[in-house]
C-alpha positions in Angstrom: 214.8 90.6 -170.2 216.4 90.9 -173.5 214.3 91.7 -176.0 215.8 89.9 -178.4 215.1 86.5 -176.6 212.0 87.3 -176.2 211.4 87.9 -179.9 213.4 84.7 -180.0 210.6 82.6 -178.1 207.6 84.0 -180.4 209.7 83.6 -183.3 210.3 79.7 -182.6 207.0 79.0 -181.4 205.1 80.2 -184.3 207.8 78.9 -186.8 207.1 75.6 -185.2 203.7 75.1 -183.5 202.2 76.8 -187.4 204.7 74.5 -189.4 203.2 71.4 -188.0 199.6 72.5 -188.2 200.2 73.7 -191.9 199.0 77.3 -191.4 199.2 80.2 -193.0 202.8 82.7 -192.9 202.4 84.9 -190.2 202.4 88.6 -192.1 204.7 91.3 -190.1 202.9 94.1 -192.2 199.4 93.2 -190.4 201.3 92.9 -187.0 203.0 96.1 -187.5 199.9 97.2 -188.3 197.6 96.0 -185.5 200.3 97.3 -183.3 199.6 100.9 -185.0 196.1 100.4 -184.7 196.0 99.5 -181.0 198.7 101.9 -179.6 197.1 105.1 -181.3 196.1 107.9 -179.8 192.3 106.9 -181.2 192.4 104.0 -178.8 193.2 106.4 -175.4 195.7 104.3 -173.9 193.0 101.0 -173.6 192.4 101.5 -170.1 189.7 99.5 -168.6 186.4 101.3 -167.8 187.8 104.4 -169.6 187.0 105.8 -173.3 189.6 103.3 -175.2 188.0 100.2 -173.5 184.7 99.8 -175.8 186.9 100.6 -178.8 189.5 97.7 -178.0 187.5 95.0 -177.5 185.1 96.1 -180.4 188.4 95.9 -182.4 189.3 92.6 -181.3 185.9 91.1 -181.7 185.7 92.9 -185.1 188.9 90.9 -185.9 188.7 87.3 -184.5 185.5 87.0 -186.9 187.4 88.4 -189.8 189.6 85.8 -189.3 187.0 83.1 -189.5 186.7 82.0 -185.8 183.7 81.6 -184.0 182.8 83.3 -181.2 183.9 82.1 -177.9 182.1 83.9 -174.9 179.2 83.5 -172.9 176.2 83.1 -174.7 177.3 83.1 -177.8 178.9 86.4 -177.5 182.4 87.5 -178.1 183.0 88.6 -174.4 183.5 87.3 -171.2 182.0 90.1 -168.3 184.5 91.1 -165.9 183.0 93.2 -163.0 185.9 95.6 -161.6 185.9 98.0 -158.9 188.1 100.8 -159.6 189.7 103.2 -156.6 191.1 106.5 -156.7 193.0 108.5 -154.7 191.9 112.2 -154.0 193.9 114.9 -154.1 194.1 115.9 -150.8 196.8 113.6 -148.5 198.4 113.9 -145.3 201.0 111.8 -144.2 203.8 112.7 -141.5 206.6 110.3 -140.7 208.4 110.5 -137.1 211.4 109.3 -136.0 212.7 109.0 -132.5 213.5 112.1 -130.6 212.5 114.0 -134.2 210.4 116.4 -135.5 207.2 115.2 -137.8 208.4 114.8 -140.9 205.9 115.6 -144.1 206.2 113.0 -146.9 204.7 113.4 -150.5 203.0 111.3 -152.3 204.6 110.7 -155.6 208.2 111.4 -154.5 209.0 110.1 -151.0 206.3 107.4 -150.8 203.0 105.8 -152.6 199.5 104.7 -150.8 196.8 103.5 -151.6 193.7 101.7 -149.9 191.0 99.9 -151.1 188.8 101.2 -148.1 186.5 103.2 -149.9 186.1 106.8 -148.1 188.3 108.4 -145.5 191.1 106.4 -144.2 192.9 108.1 -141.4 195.9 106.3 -138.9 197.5 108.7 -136.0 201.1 107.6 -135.0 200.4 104.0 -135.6 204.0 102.3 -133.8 206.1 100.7 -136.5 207.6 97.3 -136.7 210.3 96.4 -139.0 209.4 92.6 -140.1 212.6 92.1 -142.2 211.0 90.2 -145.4 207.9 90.0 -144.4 207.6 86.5 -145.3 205.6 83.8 -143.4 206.6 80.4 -145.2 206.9 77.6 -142.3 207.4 75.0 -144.9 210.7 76.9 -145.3 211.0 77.2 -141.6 210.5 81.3 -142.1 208.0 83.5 -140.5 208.4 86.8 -140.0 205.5 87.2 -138.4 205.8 84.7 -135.4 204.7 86.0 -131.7 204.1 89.7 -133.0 200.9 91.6 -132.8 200.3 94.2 -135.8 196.9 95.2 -134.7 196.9 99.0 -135.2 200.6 99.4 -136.3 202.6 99.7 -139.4 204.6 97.4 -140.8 207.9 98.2 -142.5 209.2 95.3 -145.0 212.1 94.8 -147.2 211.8 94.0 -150.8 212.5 90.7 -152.1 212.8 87.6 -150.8 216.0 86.7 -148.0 218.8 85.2 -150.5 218.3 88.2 -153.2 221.4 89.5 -152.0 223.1 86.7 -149.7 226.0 84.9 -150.5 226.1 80.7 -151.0 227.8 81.0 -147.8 225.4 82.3 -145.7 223.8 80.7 -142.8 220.4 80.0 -144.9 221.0 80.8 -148.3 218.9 78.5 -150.6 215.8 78.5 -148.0 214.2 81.1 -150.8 215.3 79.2 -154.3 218.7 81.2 -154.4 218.4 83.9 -157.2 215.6 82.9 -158.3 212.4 85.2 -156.2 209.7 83.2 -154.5 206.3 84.2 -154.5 206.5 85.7 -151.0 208.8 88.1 -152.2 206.8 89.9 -154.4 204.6 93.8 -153.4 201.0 92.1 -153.5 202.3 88.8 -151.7 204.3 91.1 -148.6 200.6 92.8 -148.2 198.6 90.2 -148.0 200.5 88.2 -145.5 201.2 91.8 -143.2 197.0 91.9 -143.1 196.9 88.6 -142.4 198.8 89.2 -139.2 196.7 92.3 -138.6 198.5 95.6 -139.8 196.7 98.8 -140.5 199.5 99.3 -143.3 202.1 98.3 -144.9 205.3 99.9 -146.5 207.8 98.0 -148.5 211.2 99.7 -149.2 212.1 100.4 -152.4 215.3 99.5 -153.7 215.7 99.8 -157.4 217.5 96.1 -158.1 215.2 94.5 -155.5 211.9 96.0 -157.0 213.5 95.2 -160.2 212.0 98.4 -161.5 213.3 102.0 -161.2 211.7 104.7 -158.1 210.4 107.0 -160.7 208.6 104.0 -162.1 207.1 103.2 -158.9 206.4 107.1 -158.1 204.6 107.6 -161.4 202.3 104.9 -160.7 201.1 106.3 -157.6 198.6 108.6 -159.7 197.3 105.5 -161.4 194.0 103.9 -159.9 193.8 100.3 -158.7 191.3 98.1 -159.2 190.2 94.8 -157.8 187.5 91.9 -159.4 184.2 93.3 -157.5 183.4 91.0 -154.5 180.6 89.3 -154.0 177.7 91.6 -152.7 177.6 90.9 -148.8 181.4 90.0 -148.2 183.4 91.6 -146.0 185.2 94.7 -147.3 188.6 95.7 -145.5 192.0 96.3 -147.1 195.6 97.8 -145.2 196.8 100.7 -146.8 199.8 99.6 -148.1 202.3 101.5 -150.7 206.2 101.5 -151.3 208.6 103.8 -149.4 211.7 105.7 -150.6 214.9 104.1 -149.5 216.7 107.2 -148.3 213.1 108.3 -146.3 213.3 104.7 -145.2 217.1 104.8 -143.7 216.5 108.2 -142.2 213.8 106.9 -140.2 215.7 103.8 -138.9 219.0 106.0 -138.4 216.8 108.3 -136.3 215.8 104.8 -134.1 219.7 104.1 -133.6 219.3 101.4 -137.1 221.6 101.3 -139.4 219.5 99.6 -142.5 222.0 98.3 -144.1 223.5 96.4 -141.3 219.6 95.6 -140.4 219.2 93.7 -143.6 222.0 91.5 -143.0 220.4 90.8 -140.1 216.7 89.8 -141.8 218.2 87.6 -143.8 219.1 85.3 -140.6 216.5 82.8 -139.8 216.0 83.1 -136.3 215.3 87.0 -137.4 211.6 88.1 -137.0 210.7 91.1 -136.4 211.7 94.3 -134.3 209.6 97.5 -132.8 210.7 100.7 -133.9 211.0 102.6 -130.2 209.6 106.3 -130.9 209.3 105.8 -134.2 205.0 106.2 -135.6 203.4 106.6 -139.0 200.4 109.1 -139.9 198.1 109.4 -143.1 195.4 110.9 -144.1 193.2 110.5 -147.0 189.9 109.8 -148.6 189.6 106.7 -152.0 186.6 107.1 -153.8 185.4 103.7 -155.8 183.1 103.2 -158.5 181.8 99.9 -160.1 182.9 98.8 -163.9 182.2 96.1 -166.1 185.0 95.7 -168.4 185.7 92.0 -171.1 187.7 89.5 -172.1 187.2 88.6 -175.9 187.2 85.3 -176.4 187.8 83.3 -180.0 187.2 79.7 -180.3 188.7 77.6 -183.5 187.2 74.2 -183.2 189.6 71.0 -183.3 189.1 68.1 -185.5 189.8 65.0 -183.3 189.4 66.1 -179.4 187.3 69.2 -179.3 186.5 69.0 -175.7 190.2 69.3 -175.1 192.2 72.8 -175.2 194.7 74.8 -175.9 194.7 78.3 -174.4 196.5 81.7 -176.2 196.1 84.4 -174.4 197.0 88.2 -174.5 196.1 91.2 -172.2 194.8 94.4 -174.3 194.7 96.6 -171.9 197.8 99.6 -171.2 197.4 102.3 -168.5 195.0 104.6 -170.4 194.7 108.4 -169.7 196.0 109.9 -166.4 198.0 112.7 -165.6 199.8 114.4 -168.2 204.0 114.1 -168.7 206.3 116.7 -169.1 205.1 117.4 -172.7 201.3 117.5 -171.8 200.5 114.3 -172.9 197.9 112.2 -170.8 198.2 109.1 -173.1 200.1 105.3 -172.0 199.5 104.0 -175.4 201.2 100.8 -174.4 202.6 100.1 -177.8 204.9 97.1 -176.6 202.8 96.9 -173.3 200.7 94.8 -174.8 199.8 96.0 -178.2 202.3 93.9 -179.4 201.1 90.8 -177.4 197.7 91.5 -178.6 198.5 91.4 -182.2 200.8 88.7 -182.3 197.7 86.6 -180.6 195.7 88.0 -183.5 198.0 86.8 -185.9 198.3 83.1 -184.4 194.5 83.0 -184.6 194.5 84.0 -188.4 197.4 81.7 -189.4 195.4 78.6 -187.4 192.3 79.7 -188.9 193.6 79.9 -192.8 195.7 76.2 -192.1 194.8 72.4 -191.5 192.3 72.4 -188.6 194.3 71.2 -185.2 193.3 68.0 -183.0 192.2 70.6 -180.4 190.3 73.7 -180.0 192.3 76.5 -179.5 190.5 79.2 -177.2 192.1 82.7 -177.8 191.6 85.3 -175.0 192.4 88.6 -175.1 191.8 89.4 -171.2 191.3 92.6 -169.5 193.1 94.6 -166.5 196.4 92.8 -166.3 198.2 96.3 -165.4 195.8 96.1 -162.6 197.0 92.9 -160.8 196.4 90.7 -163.8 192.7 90.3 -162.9 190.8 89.6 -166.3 192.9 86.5 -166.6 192.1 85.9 -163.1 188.8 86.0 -163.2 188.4 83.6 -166.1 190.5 81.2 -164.7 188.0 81.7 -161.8 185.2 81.1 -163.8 186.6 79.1 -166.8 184.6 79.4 -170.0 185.9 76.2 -171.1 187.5 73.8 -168.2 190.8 73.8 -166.7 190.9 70.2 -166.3 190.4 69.7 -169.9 192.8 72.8 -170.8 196.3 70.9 -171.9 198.5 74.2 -171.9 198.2 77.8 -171.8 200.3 79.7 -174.2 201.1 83.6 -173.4 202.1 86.1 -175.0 203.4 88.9 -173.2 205.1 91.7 -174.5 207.4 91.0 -177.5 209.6 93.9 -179.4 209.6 93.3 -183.1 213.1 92.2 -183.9 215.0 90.7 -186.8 215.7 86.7 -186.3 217.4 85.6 -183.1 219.6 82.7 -182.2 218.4 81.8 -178.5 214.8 81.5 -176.4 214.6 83.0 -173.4 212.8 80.6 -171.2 211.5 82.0 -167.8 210.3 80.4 -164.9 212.6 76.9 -165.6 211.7 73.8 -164.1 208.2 74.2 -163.8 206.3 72.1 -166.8 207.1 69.0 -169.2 206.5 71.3 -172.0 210.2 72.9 -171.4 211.5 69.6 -173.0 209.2 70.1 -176.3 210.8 73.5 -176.7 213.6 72.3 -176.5 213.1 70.0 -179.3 211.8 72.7 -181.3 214.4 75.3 -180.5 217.0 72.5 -181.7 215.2 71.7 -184.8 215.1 75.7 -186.1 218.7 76.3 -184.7 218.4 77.9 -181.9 219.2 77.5 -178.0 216.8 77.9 -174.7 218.5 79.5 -172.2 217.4 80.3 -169.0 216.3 83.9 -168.0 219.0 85.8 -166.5 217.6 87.4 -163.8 215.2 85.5 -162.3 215.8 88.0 -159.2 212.9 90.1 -160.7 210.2 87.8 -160.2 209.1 87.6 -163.9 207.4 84.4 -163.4 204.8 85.6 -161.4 204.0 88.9 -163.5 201.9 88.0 -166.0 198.4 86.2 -167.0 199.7 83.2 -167.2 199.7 82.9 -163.2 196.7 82.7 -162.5 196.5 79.6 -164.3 199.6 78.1 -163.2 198.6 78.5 -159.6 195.6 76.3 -160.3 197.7 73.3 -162.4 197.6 74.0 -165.7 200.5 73.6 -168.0 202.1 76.8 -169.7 204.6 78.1 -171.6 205.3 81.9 -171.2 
């Protein structure tokens, strides 16, 4: 996205939604500084469960009261319990990839592939067959699945990235089944696992392409070494999870060149209808590897500013605090993410809002601010509160998120992503063409932005948003 219409987006929002509630400016010197604050070196990368974790939401809490609002969590607190299981992979991995009439070939983790599991202990598969399921998308409303009449029970399955009109043509025999440019749920990592265990696989590896991914192999590589985490389940519920992980083209064309498949030419193919799936004769995956898991409880902070006319109505602002914390070190030695955009600039900008509302003419309704937890993870504090809202959805008018910004000078346009989807588009529009400026829609709605941050999980349940 560019960064400058995303700066755009705050900049218009807060010079409207403030204006009309007569609040206070909004100060860059204390965003600047919360930004500092947040992204030091003092604050270890606010990884959940790890050393930065107490000292962020202390912070935050620290700050919301400072500001005058009330606290906003359970019991009276300032926090919201968010119980996390976090998963690590050891050291030690073996994983051997054979194609037909070939030799074993030895992949590493971190350069030719990543895996992960949340099977706690050793998870071992010995030449598992491989099927190729094109997009790995099961979507009948769309007359599409990938899955139909094939049984993954004890095999791997090998997916493409994206959804089927990513790279198709207007012209092509079911181009629009998948929204066209625009990426459909089904074609993002998380979704392509869930349905391949669904149908039964003992893992999953989707291809890596760098435009399709919409982010870069070393990206992907360098997050291998990062644990997962999950929202704890219930105690008593069934525990399984397919290993699953993303696979390096060029490993991934060697393997189908060695089966007589040229992958290329085999995409073209997936992006047919009647395509479903296709066995990969000779060719069989190995791992080997042990995950380790331990139990967290990280928090959401949550602010409450109460409204004048319709309290028991609300507006959400959220922000995630959280960055990748400590892992292992970079090229210079340093173990630190410090997440300085990533979401230290979210976080303060939501700080801001909630001072500006706090100094101004009270609003008809209470704004809830929520600064949730372990959205690098799979955006699961946001998730977990909309799971178990502390104030209801039903009553909940919009959802407001804020999700990173880059401090920039003033800019002409909004960049408006995931079009189409809520009434409040044609209020920012109003606004944008009251301050000057233009929405415009994102341009590469390819990469699946929509579906990236915290503001899903409370789209998928109905609410109304802005992002």
């Amino acid at each position: 996205m560019n960064p400058k219409q995303i700066s755009g987006f705050l900049s218009l929002f807060l010079a409207t939604s403030l204006a009309v509630a007569q609040t206070a400016p909004i100060s860059k010197e204390r965003l600047r500084e919360d930004v500092r604050i947040l992204s030091g070196d003092e604050f270890q990368g606010r990884g959940p469960g790890q050393a930065g974790d107490a000292k962020t939401v202390a912070y935050l809490a620290k700050s919301f009261a400072a500001a005058g609002l009330r606290a906003g969590g359970t019991d009276g607190s300032w926090f919201q319990d968010v119980p996390l299981r976090v998963f690590e992979r050891q050291p030690t991995v073996n994983i051997t990839l054979t194609a037909r009439g070939a030799a074993a070939r030895r992949l590493v983790v971190g350069k030719d592939i990543t895996l992960s599991s949340h099977n706690t202990g050793h998870n071992q598969l010995i030449d598992v067959p491989i099927v190729f399921v094109g997009y790995g998308i099961k979507a009948p409303d769309r007359g599409w699945d990938n899955y139909a009449g094939v049984d993954l029970h004890g095999k791997l399955a090998l997916v493409l990235a994206n959804d089927p009109d990513f790279e198709a043509t207007p012209d092509s025999p079911a181009y629009g089944k998948f929204d066209g440019k625009a990426m459909v749920y089904g074609g993002r990592f998380g979704a392509k696992v869930a349905a391949a265990q669904a149908a039964g696989a003992a893992a999953v590896l989707v291809i890596h392409e760098d435009a399709a991914a919409s982010y870069p192999w070393r990206q992907v590589a360098n997050g291998d070494r990062i644990a997962s985490m999950e929202i704890t389940p219930d105690p008593g519920a069934a525990s399984s999870s397919t290993i699953s992980g993303w696979l390096q083209w060029q490993v991934a064309s060697e393997l189908l060149s060695g089966s007589g498949i040229d992958l290329r030419q085999l995409k073209i193919e997936a992006r047919k209808p009647e395509f479903h799936w296709q066995n990969l004769e000779g060719a069989s995956f190995s791992a080997e590897f042990t995950m380790s898991s331990h139990d967290i409880v990280s928090h959401n902070v949550v602010a409450r500013l109460p409204g004048r006319k319709r309290p028991e109505e609300f507006v959400l602002y959220g922000a995630h605090w959280d960055a990748n914390g400590t892992g292992a070190p970079d090229e210079t030695g340093d173990d630190i993410r410090n997440g300085a955009v990533d979401n230290a600039t979210g976080t303060a900008e939501l700080l801001e809002v909630a001072r500006a509302f706090s100094r101004g003419k009270r609003p008809d309704r209470t704004l809830i601010f929520v600064a949730y937890t372990a959205e690098e993870k799979g955006l699961l504090g946001s998730e977990y509160y909309a799971g178990h809202p502390l104030y209801p959805l039903e009553h909940t008018a919009a959802v407001i998120n804020l999700d990173p910004h880059v401090m920039l000078g003033k800019a002409r346009d909004i960049e408006l992503v995931g079009g189409g989807r809520t009434d409040l588009e044609a209020a920012l529009g109003r606004a944008a063409a009251a301050e000057g400026m233009r929405v415009e829609i994102e341009p590469h709605p390819e990469a699946g932005w929509y579906f990236r941050s915290d503001h899903y999980s409370f789209a998928k349940r109905g609410v109304r948003l802005l992002a």
